[in-house]
Structure formats: structure tokens, C-alpha cells
N, C-alpha and C positions, 0 to 999 in steps of 0.2 A: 709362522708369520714371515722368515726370512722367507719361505719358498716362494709365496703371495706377493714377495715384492717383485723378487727376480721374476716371475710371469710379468707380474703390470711391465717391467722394465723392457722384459723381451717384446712387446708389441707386435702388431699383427702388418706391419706395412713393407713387406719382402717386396720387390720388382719382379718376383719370381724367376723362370729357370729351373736347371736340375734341382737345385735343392728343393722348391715349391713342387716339385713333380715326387719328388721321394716324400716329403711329409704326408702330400695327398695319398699315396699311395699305400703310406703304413696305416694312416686312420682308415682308408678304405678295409684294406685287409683284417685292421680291428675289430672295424662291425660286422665284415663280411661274418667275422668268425662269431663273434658275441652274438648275431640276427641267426646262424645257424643253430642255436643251443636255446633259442628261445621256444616255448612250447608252442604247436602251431594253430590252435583253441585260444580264441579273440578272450575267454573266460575259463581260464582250465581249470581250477577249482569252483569245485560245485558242492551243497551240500548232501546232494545223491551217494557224492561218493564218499563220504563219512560214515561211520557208526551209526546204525540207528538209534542206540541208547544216547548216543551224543547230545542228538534233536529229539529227544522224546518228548512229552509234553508230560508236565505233573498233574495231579490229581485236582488241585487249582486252576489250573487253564495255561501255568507261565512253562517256560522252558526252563532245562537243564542250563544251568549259569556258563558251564561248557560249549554248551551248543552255540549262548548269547556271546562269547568270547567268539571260540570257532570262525562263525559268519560275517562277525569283524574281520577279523583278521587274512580270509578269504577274499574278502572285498577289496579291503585294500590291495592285496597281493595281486588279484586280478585289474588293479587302476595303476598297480607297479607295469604289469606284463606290459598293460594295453601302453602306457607311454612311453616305454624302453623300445616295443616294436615300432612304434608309428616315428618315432625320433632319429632310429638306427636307417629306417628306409629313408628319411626327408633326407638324412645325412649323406648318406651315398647319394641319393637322385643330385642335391647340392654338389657333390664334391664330382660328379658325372656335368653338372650344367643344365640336366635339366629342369630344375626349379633353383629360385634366388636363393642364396645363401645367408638367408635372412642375419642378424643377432644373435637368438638364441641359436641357432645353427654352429656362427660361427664360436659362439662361446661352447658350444660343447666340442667343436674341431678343434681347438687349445687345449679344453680339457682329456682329451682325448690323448693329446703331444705330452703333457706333464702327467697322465695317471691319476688323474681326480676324475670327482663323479661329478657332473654334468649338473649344473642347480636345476634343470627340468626337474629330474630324475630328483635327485634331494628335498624336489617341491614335495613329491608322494612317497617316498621312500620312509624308511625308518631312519632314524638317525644313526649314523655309522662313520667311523673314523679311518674306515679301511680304503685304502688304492682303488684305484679302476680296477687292476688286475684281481684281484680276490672278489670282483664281481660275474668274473668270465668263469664262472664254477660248469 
């Protein structure tokens, strides 16, 4: 809660200059690095590449409760990937000028300066208490 204040406190209304050249410059570097480590399949998890026992189908017609897990949780992970990349690229083209640096934008170029996860991301994500940094695995 203390952290959440001192953000609101610090504000976003710099006159810029060097300092505004450096901030830009380390969230750039951020995603550069974060957008490199992302897999580069729009849906990289698929259920091809599982077990076939996983997905098998029972004698009934239903699935393995495995498989019905599984494909959740693939799904999501694949609606994680797709908003992590498409957000990491808008940020850089933003923090480059060539598109508006919209809100959400600039809310995650903050969150980016403090080490929090970006509420995009938090929209689809899992729930998690961990820093930015133990995202960049």
C-alpha cells in the first residue's frame, strides 16, 4: 500500500530532458529484452503436442478430466502470450512515437519504472504477487 502511494505521488508530468530520455530508454530495453523471450507461435501451446492419453476419450464419449484441465489452462496461457506480445510491441512503437501513447500504455510504462505487472496483463494472467522481474524468466 505504502508503494501504491509513492507511485500516485510520483506522477507522470516530467518536462522531460535527460532524465525522460533515460527512463524511455530502460523500459525500452525492458521489452526489447522481455519481447525477445517470448515464444514466436501467435498460440504455442496446442493440444497436438500433449500426451495422447491426456485427450483420450472414454468409453462414454467424455474426456480424460486431465485433458479438460489441460486445454484450459493452454488457452489461457496462449490469451497470456497473445497480450504480453501485442502490448510489449504497441509499447516500444509508443515510446519510438510512432503510435499515441495511449493510458493503458502509459500505465504499463510506470509499471514497467516500479516493477509491477502491467493490469493488461493482470486482466489474463493468473493471480500473482511476484515483481515484473520474475516475469522475465
Amino acid at each position: 500500500m505504502l508503494l501504491d502511494t509513492l507511485i500516485t505521488m510520483e506522477g507522470g508530468g516530467r518536462g522531460g530532458g535527460a532524465d525522460e530520455s533515460k527512463t524511455e530508454q530502460m523500459v525500452m530495453q525492458m521489452a526489447d529484452e522481455m519481447a525477445s523471450k517470448m515464444p514466436k507461435a501467435v498460440n504455442p501451446f496446442h493440444e497436438r503436442d500433449g500426451h495422447s492419453s491426456t485427450f483420450a476419450k472414454l468409453k462414454d464419449g467424455s474426456v480424460v478430466s486431465l485433458g479438460v484441465f489441460l486445454s484450459q489452462e493452454m488457452s489461457r496461457f496462449n490469451t497470456l502470450v497473445q497480450v504480453i506480445s501485442k502490448s510489449l510491441i504497441d509499447l516500444k512503437r509508443a515510446i519510438k512515437g510512432l503510435i499515441v501513447m495511449s493510458g493503458p500504455l502509459e500505465e504499463m510504462f510506470k509499471c514497467f519504472l516500479f516493477q509491477q505487472i502491467p493490469p493488461v496483463w493482470e486482466a489474463v494472467a493468473f493471480p500473482s504477487l511476484k515483481p515484473l522481474a520474475a516475469w522475465q524468466v
